[in-house]
N, C-alpha and C positions, 0 to 999 in steps of 0.2 A: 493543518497549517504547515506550510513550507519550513524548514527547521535550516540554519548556516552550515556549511561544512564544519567549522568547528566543532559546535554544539555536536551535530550529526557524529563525530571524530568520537569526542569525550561519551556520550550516551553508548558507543559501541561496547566501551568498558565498564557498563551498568550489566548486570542479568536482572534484568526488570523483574520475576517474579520473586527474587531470592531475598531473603531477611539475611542483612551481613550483622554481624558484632557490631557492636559500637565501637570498637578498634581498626575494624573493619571499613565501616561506613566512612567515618571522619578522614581514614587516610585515603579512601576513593574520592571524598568531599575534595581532598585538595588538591589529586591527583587529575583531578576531571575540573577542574578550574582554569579556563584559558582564557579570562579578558584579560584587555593590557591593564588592566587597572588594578590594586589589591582587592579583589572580592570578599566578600560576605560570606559566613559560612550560617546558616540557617537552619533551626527547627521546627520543622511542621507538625502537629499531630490533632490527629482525630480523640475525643472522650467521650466515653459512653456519659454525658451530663444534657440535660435537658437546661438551655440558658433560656427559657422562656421562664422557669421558676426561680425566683430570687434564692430560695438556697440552695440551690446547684450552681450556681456564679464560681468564677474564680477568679482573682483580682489581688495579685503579689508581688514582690518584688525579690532580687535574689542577686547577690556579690558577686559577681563572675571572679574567682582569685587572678587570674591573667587580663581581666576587662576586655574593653570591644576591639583594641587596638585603633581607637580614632576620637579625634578631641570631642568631648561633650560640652556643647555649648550650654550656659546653665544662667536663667534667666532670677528673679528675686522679685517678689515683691513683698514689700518692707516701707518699713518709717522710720525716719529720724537716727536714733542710735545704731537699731536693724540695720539697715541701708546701710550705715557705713560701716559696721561690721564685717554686711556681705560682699561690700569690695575689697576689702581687706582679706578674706576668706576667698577672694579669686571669682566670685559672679561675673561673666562678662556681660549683664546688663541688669540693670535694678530701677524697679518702676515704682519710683518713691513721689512721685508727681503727676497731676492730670496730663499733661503732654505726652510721656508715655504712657498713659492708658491710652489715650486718644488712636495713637502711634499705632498701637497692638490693636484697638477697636475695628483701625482700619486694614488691617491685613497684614502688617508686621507681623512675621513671625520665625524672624532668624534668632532659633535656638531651639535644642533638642529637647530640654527639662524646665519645667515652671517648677519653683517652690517661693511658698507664698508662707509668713509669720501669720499667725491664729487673728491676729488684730488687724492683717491688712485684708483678709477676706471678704471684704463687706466692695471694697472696690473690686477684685477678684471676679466677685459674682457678674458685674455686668458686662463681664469679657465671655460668659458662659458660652455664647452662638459661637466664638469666634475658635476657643481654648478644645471646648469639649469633643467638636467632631474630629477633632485631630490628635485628641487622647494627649492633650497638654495642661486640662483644667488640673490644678494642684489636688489632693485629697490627703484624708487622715492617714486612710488606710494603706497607701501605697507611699507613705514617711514625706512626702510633700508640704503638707502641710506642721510646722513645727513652733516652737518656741522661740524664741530669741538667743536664749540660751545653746541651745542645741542647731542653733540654724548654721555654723561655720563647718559640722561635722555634715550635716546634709549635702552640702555646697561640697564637700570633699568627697563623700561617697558616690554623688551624684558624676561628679568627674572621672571616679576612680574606676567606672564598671558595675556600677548601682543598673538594674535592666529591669522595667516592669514588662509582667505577664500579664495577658488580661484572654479571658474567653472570647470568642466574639460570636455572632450569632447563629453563624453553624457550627457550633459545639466545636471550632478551631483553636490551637493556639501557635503564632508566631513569633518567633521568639528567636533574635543575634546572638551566638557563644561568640564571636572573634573573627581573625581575619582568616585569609587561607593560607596568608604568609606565617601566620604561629606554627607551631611547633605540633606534630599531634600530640602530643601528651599534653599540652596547652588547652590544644580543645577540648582533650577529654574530661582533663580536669572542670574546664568552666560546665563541658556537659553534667558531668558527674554534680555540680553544684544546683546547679538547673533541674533535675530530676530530683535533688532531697528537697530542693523548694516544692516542686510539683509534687510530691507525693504528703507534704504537709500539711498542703493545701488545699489536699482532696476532703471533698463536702462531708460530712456524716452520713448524709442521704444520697451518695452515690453507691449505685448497686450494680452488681454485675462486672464486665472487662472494662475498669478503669480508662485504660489507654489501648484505643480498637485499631490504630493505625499509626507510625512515625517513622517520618523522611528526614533527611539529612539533606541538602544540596549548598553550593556554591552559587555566587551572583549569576542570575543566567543558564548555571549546568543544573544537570539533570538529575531527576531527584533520587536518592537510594532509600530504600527500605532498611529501618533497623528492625530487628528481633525485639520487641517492644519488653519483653518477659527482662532478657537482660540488662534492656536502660534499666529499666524500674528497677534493675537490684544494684544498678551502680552506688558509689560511695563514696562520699565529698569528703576531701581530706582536710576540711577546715575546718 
């Protein structure tokens, strides 16, 4: 495939076969960044995990301390006191009534994060075709699904740089630290947070090299290779 002068420009300044640092990487991430737009700084990585066996799954979530650098739209579903809670708490939409569910049924789906109160799941469920292939269905385990009590703190983490991790089914994971306009040490930091979640989260029954491959890229640029050995010893200062 033909590749833009751009693109072409920024790749010159990769050595495709070389593992950079993670101080390394991040600052080539930003350096090798040329849309007009604030671009995405991105992690990809290969696991040695088999996702055809449910306990090799990996499915978490993890605080980036500097967040994504872009508004989190954050959806609610909720009843009665919930609901008015969650607008109060900052939800920019709350589907306390059939209309929005209808709404969402039919292909609504301006907002980045669902979290849904343990009582309103029963409506929740019949959005599953709509929610789930777009990795928006709320769950326990990824803090989506909460209490009433605890649902204004969700609603704030969710805004604040809250970011789920999930396997996908080639043993992938894709995963936003921030803008390319942040700072590197910004990056590194949410990197650095990103790997103690990952390494937490590694299965019991994972065996052998954990992490077989990891790039770093910018929206569009081209990908770098980190020294996989060194993310994995990075250290989240939170």
């Amino acid at each position: 495939m033909a590749r833009g002068k751009k693109y072409t420009e920024a790749a010159e300044k990769v050595e495709e076969e070389r593992e950079y640092t993670p101080e390394e990487a991040l600052a080539l991430a930003k350096d090798t960044s040329y849309t007009k737009f604030d671009g995405t700084v991105e992690v990809h990585m290969r696991l040695g995990l088999d996702p055809r066996h449910a306990e090799q799954q990996i499915r978490d979530v993890v605080m980036l301390p500097h967040g994504l650098g872009k508004e989190v739209r954050v959806l609610v579903f909720a009843q009665g006191d919930a609901a008015r809670a969650a607008r109060e708490a900052g939800a920019d939409a709350v589907a306390d009534d059939d209309a929005m569910l209808k709404k969402i049924e039919g292909g609504w789906l301006d907002f980045d994060v669902a979290i849904a109160t343990q009582d309103s799941m029963g409506n929740v469920g019949r959005l599953g075709r709509v929610l789930g292939p777009r990795g928006l269905m709320p769950n326990p385990k990824t803090g989506t699904v909460v209490s009433e009590e605890n649902l204004p703190r969700a609603i704030e983490e969710a805004k604040a740089g809250r970011v789920e991790f999930r396997l996908d089914k080639t043993a992938n994971l894709h995963v936003p630290i921030g803008k390319a306009s942040f700072e590197a040490q910004q990056l590194y930091e949410n990197l650095a947070a990103l790997m103690e979640a990952i390494r937490k989260a590694r299965p019991a029954s994972a065996k052998g090299i954990f992490i077989r491959r990891m790039v770093v890229c910018s929206t569009m640029g081209p990908a770098i290779r980190v020294d996989a050995n060194q993310a994995q010893a990075m250290e989240s200062q939170n």
